[in-house]
C-alpha positions as CSV (number, residue, x, y, z in Angstrom):
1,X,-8.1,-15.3,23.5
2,X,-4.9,-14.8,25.5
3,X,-5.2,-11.4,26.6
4,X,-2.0,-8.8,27.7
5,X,-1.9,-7.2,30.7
6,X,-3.0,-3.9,29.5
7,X,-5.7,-5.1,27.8
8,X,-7.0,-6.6,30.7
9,X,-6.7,-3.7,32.1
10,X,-8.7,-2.0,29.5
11,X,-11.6,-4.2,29.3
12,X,-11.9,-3.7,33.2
13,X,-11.6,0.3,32.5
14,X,-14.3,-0.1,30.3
15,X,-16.5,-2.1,32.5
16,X,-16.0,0.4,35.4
17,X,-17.4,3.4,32.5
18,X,-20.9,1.0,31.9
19,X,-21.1,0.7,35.5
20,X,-21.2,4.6,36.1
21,X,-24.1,5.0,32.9
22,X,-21.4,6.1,30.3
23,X,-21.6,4.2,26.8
24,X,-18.3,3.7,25.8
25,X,-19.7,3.7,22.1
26,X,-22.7,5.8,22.3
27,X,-24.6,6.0,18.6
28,X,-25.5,9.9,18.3
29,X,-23.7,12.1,15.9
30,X,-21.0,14.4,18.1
31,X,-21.0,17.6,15.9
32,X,-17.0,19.0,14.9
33,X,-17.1,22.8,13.8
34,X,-13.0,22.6,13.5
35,X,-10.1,21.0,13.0
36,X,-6.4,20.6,14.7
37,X,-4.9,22.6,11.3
38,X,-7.5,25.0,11.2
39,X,-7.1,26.1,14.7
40,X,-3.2,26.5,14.6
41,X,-3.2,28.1,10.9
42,X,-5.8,30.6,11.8
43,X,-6.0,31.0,15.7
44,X,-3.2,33.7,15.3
45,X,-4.6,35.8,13.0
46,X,-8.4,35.5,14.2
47,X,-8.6,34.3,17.8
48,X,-12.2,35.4,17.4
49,X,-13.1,32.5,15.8
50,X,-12.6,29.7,17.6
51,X,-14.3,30.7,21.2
52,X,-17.2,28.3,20.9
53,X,-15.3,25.1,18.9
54,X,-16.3,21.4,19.3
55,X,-13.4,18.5,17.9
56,X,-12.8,15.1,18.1
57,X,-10.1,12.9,17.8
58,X,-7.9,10.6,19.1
59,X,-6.1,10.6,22.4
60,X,-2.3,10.4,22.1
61,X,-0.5,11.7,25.4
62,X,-1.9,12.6,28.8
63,X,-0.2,14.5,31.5
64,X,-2.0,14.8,34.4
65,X,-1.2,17.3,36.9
66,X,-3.8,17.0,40.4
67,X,-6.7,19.3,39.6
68,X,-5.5,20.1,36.2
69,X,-3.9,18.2,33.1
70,X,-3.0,18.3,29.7
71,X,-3.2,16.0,26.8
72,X,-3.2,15.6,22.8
73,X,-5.7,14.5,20.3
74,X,-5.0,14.0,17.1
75,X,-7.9,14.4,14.6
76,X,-7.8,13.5,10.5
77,X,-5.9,16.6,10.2
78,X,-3.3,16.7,12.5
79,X,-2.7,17.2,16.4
80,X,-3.6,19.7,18.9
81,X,-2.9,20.4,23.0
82,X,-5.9,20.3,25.8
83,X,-6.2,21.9,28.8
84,X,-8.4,20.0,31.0
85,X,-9.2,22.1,34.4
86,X,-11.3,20.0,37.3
87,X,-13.5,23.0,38.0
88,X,-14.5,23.4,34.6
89,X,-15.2,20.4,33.9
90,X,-17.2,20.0,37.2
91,X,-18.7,22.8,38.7
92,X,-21.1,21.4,40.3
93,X,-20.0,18.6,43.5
94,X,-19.4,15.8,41.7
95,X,-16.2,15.5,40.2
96,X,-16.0,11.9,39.0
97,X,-15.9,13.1,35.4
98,X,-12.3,14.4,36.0
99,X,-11.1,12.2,38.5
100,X,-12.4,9.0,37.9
101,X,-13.0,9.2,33.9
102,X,-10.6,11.4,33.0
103,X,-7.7,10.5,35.1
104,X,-8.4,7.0,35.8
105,X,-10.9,5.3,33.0
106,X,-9.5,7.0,30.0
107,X,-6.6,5.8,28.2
108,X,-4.0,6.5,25.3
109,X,-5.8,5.6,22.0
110,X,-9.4,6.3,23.1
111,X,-11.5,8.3,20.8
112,X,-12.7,11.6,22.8
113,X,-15.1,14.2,21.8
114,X,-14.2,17.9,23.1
115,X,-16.1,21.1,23.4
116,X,-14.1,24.9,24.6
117,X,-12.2,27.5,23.8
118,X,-8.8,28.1,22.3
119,X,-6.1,30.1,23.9
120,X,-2.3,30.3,24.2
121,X,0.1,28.7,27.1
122,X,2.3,30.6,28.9
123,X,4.7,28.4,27.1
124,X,3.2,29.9,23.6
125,X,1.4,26.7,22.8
126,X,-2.2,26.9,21.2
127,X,-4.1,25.1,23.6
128,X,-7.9,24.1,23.4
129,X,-9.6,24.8,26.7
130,X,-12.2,22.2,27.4
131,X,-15.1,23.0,29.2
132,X,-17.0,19.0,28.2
133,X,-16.0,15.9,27.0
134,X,-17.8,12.7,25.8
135,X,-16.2,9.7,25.5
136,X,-16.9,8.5,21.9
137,X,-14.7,5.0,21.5
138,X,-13.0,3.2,24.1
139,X,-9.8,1.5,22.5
140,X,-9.0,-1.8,24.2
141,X,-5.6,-2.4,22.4
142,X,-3.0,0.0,23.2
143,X,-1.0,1.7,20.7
144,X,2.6,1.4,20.1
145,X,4.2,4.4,21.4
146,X,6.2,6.9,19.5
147,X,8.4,9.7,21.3
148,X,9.7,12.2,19.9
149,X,11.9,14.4,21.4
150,X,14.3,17.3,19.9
151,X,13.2,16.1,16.5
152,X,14.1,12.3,17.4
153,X,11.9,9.9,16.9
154,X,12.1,7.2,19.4
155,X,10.4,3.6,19.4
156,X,9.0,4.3,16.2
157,X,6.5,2.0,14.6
158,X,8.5,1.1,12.2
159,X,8.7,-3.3,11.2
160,X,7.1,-3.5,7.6
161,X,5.7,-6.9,8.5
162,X,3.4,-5.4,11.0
163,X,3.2,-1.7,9.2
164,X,1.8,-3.4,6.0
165,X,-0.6,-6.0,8.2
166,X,-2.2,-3.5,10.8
167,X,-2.2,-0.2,8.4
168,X,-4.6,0.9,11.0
169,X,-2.1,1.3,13.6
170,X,0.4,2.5,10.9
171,X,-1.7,5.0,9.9
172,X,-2.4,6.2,13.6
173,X,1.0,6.5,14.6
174,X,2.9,7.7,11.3
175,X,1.4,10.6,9.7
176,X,4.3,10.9,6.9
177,X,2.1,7.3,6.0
178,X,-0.9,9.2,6.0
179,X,0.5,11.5,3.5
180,X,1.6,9.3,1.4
181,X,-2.1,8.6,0.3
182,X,-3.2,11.4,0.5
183,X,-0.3,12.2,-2.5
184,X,-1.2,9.3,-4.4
185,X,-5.0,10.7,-4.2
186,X,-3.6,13.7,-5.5
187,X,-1.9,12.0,-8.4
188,X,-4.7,10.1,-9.6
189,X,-7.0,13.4,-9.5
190,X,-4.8,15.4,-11.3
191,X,-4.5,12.7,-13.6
192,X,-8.2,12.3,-14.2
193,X,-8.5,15.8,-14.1
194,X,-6.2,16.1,-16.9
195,X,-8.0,13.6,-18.8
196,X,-11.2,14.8,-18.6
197,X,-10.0,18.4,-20.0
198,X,-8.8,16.4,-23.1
199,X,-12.4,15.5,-23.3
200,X,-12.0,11.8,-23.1
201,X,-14.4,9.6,-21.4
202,X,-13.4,7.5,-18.6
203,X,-15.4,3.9,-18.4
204,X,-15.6,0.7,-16.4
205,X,-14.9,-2.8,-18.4
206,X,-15.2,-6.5,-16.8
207,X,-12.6,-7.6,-14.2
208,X,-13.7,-11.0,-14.4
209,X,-13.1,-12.1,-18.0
210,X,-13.3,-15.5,-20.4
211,X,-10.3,-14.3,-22.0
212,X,-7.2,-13.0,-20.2
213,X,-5.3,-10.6,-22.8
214,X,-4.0,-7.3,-23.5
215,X,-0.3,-8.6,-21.4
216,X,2.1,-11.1,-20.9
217,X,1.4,-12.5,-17.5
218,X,-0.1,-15.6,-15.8
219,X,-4.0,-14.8,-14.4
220,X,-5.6,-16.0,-11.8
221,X,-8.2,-18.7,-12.7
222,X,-11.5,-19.1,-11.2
223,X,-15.2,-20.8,-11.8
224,X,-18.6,-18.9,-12.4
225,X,-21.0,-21.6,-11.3
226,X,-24.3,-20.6,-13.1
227,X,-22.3,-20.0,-16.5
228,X,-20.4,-23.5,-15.8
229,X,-17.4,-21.8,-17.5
230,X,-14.0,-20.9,-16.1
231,X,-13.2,-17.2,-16.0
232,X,-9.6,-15.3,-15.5
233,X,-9.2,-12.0,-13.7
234,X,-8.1,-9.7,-16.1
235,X,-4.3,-9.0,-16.3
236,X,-5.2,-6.3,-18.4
237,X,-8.3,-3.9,-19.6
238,X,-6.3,-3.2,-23.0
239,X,-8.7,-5.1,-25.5
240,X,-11.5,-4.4,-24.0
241,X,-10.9,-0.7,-24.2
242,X,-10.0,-1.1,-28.0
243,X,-13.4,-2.5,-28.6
244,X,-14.9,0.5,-27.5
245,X,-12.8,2.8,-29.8
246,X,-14.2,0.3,-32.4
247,X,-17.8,1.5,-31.4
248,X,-16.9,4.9,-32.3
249,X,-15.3,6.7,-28.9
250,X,-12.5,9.0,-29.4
251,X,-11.0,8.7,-26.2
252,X,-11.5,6.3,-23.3
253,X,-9.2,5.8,-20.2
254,X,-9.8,3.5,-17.0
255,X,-8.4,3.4,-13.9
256,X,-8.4,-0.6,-13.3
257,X,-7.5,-3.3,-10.9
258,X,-5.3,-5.5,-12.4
259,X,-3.9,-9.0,-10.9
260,X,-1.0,-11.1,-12.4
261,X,-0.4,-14.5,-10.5
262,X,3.5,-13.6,-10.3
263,X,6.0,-13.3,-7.7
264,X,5.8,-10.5,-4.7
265,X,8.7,-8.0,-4.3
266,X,9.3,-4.4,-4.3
267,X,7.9,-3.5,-7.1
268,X,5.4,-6.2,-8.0
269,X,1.9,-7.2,-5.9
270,X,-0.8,-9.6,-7.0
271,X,-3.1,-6.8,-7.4
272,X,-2.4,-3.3,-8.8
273,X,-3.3,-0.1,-10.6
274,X,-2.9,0.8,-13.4
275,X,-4.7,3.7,-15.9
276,X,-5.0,2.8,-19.5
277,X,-5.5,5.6,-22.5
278,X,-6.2,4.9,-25.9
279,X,-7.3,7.7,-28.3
280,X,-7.9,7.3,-31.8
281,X,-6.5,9.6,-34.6
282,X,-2.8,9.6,-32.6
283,X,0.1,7.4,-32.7
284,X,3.1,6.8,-30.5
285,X,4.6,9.5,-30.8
286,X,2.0,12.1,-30.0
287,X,1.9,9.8,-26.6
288,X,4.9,10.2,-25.7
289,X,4.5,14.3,-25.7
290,X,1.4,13.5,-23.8
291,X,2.7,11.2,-20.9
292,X,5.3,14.0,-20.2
293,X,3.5,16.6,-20.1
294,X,0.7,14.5,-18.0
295,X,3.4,13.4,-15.9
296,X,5.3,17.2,-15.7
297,X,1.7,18.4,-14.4
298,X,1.8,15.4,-11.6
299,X,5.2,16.3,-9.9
300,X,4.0,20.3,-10.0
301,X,0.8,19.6,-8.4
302,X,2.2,17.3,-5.5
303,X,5.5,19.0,-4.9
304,X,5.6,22.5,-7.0
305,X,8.2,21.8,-9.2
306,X,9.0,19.6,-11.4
307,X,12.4,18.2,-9.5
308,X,11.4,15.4,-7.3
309,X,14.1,13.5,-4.5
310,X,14.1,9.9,-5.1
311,X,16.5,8.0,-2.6
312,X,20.0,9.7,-3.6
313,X,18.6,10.7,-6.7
314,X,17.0,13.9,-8.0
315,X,14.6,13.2,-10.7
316,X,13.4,16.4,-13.5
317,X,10.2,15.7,-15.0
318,X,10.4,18.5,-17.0
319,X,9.8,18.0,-20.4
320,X,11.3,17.2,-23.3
321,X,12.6,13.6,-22.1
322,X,15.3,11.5,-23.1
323,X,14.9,9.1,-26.0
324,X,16.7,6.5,-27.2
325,X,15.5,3.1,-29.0
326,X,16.0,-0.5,-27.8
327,X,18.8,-1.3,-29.9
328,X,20.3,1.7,-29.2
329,X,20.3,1.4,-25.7
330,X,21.6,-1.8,-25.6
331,X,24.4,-1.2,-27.6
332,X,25.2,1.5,-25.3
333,X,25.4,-0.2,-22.2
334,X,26.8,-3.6,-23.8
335,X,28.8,-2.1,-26.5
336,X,27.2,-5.0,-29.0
337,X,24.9,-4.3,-31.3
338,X,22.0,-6.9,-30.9
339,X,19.8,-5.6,-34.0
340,X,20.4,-8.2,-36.5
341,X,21.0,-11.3,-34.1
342,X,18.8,-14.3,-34.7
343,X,17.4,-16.1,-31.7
344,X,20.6,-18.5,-31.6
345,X,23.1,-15.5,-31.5
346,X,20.7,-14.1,-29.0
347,X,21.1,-16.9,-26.5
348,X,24.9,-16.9,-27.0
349,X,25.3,-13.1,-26.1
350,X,22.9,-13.6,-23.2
351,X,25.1,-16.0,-22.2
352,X,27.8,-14.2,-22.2
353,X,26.3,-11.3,-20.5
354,X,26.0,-13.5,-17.5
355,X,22.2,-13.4,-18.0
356,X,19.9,-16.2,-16.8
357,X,18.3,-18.0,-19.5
358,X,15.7,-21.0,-19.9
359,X,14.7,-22.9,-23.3
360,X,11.2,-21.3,-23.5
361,X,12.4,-18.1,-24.2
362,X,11.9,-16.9,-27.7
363,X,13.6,-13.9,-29.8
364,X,11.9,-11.3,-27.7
365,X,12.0,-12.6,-24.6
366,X,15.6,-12.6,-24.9
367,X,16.0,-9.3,-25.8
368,X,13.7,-8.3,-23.0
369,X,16.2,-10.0,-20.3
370,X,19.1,-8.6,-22.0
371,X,18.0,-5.1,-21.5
372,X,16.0,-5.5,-18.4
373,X,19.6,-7.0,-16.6
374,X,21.8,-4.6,-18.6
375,X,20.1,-1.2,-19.2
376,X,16.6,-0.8,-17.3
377,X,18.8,-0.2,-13.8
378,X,20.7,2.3,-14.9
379,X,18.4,4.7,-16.6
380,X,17.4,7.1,-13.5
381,X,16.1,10.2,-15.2
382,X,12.8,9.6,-17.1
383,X,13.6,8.0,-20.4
384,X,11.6,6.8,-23.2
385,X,13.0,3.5,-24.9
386,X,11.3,3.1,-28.2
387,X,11.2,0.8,-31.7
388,X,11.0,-2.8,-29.7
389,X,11.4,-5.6,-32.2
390,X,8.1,-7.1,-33.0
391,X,8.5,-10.5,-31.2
392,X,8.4,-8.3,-28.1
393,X,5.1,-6.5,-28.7
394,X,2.5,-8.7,-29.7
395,X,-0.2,-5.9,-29.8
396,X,1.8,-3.3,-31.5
397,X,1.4,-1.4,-35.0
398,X,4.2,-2.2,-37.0
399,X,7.1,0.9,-37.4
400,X,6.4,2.8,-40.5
401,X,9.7,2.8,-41.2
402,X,12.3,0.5,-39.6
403,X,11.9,-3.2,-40.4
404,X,10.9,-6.1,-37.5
405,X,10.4,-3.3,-35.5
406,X,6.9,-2.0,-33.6
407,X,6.1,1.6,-32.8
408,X,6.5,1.4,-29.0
409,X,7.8,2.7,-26.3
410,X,8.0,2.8,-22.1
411,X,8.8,5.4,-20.2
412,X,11.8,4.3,-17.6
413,X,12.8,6.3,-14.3
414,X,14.4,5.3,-11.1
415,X,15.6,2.1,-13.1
416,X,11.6,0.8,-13.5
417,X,9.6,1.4,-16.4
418,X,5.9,3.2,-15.5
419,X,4.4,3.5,-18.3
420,X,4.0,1.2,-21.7
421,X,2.9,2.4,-25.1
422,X,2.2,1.2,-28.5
423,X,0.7,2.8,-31.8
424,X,-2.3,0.1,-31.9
425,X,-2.4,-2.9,-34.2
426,X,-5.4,-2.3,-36.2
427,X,-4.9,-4.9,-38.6
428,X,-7.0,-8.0,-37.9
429,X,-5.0,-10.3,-40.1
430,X,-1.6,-9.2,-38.6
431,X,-3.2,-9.0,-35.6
432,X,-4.1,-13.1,-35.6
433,X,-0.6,-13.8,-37.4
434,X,0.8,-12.5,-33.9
435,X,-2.0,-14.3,-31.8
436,X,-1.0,-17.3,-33.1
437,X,2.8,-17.3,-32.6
438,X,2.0,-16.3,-29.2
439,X,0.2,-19.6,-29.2
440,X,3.4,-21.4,-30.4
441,X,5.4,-19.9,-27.8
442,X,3.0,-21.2,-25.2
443,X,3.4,-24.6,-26.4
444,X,7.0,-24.2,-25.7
445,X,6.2,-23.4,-22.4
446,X,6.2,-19.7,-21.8
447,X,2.8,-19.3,-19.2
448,X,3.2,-15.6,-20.1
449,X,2.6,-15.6,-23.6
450,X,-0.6,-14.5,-24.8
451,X,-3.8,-16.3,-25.7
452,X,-6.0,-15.7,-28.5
453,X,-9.2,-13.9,-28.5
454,X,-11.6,-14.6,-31.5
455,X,-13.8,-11.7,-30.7
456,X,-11.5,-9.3,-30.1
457,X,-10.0,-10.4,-33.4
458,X,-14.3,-10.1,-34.7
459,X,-14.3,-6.6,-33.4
460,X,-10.7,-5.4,-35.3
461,X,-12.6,-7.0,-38.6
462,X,-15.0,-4.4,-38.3
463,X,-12.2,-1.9,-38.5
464,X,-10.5,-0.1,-35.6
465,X,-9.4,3.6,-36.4
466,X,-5.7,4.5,-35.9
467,X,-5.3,4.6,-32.3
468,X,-2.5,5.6,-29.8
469,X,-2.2,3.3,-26.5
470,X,-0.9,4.0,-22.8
471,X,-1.0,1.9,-20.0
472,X,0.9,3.5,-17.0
473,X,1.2,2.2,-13.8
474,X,-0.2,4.0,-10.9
475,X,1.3,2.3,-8.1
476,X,5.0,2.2,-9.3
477,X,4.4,6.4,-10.3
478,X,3.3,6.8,-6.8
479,X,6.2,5.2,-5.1
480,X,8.1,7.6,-7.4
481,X,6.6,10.6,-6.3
482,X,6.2,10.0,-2.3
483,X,10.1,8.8,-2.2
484,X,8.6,5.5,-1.2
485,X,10.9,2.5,-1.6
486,X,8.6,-0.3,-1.6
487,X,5.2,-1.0,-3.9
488,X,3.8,-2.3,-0.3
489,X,4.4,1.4,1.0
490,X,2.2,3.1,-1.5
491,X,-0.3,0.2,-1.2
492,X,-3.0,1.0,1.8
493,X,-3.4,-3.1,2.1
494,X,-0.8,-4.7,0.4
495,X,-0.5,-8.3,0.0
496,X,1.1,-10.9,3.4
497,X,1.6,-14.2,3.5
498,X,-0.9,-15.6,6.0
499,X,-0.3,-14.8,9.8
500,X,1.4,-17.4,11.6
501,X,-1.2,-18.4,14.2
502,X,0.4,-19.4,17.6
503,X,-0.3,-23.0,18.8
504,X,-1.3,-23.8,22.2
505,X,-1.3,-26.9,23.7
506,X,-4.5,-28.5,25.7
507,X,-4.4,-28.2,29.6
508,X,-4.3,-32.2,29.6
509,X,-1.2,-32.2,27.9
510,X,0.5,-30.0,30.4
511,X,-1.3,-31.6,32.8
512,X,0.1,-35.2,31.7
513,X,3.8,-33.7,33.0
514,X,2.4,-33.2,36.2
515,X,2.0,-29.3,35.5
516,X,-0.7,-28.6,38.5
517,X,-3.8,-26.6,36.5
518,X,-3.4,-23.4,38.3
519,X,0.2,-23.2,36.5
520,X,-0.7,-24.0,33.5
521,X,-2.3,-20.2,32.7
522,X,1.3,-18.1,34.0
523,X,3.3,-21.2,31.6
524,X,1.7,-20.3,28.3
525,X,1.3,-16.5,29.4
526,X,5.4,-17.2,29.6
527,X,5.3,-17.7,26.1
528,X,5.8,-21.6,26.8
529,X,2.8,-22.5,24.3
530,X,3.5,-26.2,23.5
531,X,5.2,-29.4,25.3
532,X,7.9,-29.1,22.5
533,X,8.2,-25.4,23.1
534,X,8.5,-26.3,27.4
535,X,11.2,-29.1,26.9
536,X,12.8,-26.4,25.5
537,X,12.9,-24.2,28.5
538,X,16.1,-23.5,30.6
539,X,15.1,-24.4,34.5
540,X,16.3,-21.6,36.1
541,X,14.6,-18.9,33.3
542,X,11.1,-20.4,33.9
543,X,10.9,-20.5,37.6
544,X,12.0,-16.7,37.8
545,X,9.5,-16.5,34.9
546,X,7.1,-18.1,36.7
547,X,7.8,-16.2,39.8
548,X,7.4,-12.6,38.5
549,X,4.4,-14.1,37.3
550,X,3.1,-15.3,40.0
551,X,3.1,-11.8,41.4
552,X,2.0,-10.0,38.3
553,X,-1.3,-12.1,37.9
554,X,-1.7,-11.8,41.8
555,X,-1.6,-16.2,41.5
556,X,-2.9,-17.3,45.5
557,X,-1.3,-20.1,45.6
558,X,2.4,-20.8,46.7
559,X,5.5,-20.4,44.6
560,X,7.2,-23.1,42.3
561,X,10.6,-24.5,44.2
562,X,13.4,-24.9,41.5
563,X,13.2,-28.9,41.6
564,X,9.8,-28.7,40.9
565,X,10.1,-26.4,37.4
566,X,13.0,-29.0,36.5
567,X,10.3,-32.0,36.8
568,X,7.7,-30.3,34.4
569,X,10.7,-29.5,31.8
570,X,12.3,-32.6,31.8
571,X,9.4,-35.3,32.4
């Protein structure tokens, strides 16, 4: 393992600590009376109280200053100034707890423990006073450092590649990330909460699943050996949920994993969250009232109104919504009026629309690209689009009124939908009729159409009760209400393709150019990995490279001439 030079550095710190009897992880509990927030809310108003505190937390600036020095911890809660005074912290002789541990062992990202008092600076900061300290973690990596200064953040840890693959050190050095799930915490409480109130029961059904339904989307396949059968992650919990309503539940609701083997953007992730309601006696229309004023109760908890900033946009959750149907909404963004279109005319106007189109797509498909390219974008304040035509909703009661239409509906904001919603198909012969031109469409080729499921189909025979059903998703809501423009940003450990490993070349292959050994550790440290990478190199670069190097890694052996780099480069 190719270590940096402040690691190095590090690992020697810590050895120095073992030497002098200090366990750099010691096992024992360190007891915390208070927190960073608590002190500077309250200290104030009650100095009293904090006189005898013990904290812990991370180490995130030092200043040291001879006898006495400052620093900052920050703990789960926030960040907080210590005064660290020699005398106090040795009063007897030996002072190697300040001087060497303090000032010399301890480091920026080590994990501290801290006993004192609190008092104010003559600069008016709230300071703790410490009287002891115990080292409780030594970090060996050091942290990217963020200044701040007159509200400026400088240096700020901010590349998404690394943010989203060491959320550790994102979380660490960002607090407005910490926050963000913290919200999202917040949101699914308050939506559990609100649940639970309704008096509906909240339950756990099978991730792992013979039969992937409930959605259009491709799952991700796997084998159970003892069974000797192949089993799909589920996509959806919809039917399974629906089977308990048929065993006599009036409400049920799950939070769920869900995985979909699709593409990875800004609004999609293999693996998400969603919370599915289905309560019988309703329909979609009593859902919709519900989801807003769910949804109305969300945005006041988190942010105390109802008005939420959203990139340029303000979004009002306040209830009632906007409604308009699918037809209607495509005529008013197209100006053509789609409703009595065949799948031929379809194609033609999608077409025309200057929407991508393939042959597998049937009647509802179409009309789902057609709005999705057309309409979705553009509808920024919450909106629910309702009445899809029955190709489209496979799953879906029938409109009791309007004809090849389904009572349905999503809820659109920011140009996304977040929530989808049907009135429940409860009839188990319709219900196969729709299975089964799913199946058709498979054959034609579409790997998102549904398959399907004989004893879901067994369970509707018994007779399902007229049910309402909501599947909203929790990750796309969240990004909604934290202001966060990626799904990856509201996801604690999103997703990444796998990290490029660096390749190193073996010392004979270096050697083999005539490299002498000794020169072979400062070339790769360089960041000259390979042969490839090396004949690469320009002459001149490399042997002030190697030079610095030299000096840096305090190398005993003499210096590189010019001629000599040139020979290992081009031999």
């Amino acid at each position: 393992m190719e270590l940096s030079e402040q690691e190095i550095i590090r690992r020697q710190s810590l050895e120095e600590l073992q030497k002098l009897g200090i366990d750099a992880y010691p096992a024992e509990l360190f007891e915390i009376n208070a927190y960073s927030n608590e002190i500077l809310e309250k200290y104030p108003n009650n100095p009293s109280l904090f006189q005898e505190i013990s904290v812990a937390g991370r180490i995130m600036n030092r200043r040291i200053m001879g006898n006495a020095s400052f620093a900052e911890i920050q703990d789960s809660k926030g960040r907080i100034q210590l005064y660290f005074k020699r005398d106090d912290i040795c009063p007897e002789e030996d002072k190697s707890s300040y001087n060497t541990v303090f000032k010399r062992l301890l480091d920026i990202g080590d994990i501290i423990g801290v006993k004192g008092y609190v008092f104010t600076t003559q600069m008016g900061e709230i300071t703790i006073h410490v009287k002891e300290f115990k080292v409780l973690c030594k970090s060996l990596k050091p942290l990217p450092i963020v200044k701040e200064k007159d509200g400026v953040t400088y240096d700020a840890f901010t590349d998404p590649e690394q943010r989203y693959r060491q959320r550790y050190v994102d979380l660490i050095v960002n607090p407005n990330v910490r926050d963000t799930f913290i919200k999202r915490t917040t949101l699914v409480n308050t939506m559990r909460s609100f649940l639970n109130e309704k008096g509906y029961l909240e339950v756990e059904t099978p991730i792992l699943q013979p039969i992937y339904g409930g959605a259009a989307a491709r799952p991700f396949k796997t084998h159970h050996n003892s069974l000797d059968t192949t089993l799909y992650m589920r996509i959806a919990n919809e039917l399974y949920l629906k089977r308990l309503i048929v065993g006599g539940y009036d409400g049920v609701y799950e939070f769920s994993k869900d995985f979909r083997n699709e593409g990875m953007d800004r609004f999609h992730n293999p693996e998400f969250t969603q919370m599915e309601l289905y309560v019988a006696y309703k329909d979609y229309e009593w859902m919709m009232n519900t989801v807003e004023e769910m949804v109305e109760n969300i945005a006041m908890n988190l942010h105390g109104t109802t008005e939420v900033k959203v990139g340029e946009h303000t979004i009002n959750f306040k209830r009632p919504w906007k409604r308009f149907t699918m037809y209607e909404a495509i005529q008013h963004y197209t100006d053509i009026d789609i409703s009595e279109m065949n799948e031929a005319q379809l194609r033609e106007t999608a077409c025309k629309l200057g929407i991508k189109i393939d042959d597998t797509m049937g009647r509802g498909k179409l009309i789902d690209e057609i709005f999705g390219e057309k309409c979705e974008p553009n509808l920024i304040q919450p909106t629910f689009i309702t009445d899809y035509p029955v190709e489209m909703s496979p799953l879906a009661k029938k409109h009791r009124s309007k004809k090849n239409l389904v009572e349905r509906f999503e809820a659109i904001c920011n140009g996304k939908e977040i929530c989808n919603a049907f009135s429940e198909l409860n009839d188990p012969i319709d219900q196969r009729k729709r299975f089964e031109e799913q199946l058709e469409l498979g054959k034609r080729g579409d790997e998102e159409a549904m398959v399907l499921d004989e004893d879901f189909l067994r369970a509707l025979e018994y007779g399902m009760p007229p049910t309402a059903g909501l599947g909203i998703g929790i990750d796309r809501l969240t990004m909604i209400m934290t202001n966060s423009q990626s799904i990856q940003d509201v996801l604690l450990f999103p997703q990444m393709r796998p990290e490029k490993k660096v390749v190193v070349a073996s010392s004979d292959e270096f050697e083999a150019r005539g490299i002498p050994s000794d020169w072979i550790p400062a070339i790769i440290k360089a960041g000259y990995t390979t042969v490839d990478v090396l004949k690469t190199a320009n002459p001149n670069k490399l042997f002030n490279d190697l030079c610095g190097l030299r000096k840096k890694m305090k190398m005993e052996i003499p210096a590189p001439t010019l001629d000599q780099v040139s020979s290992w480069i081009n031999a």
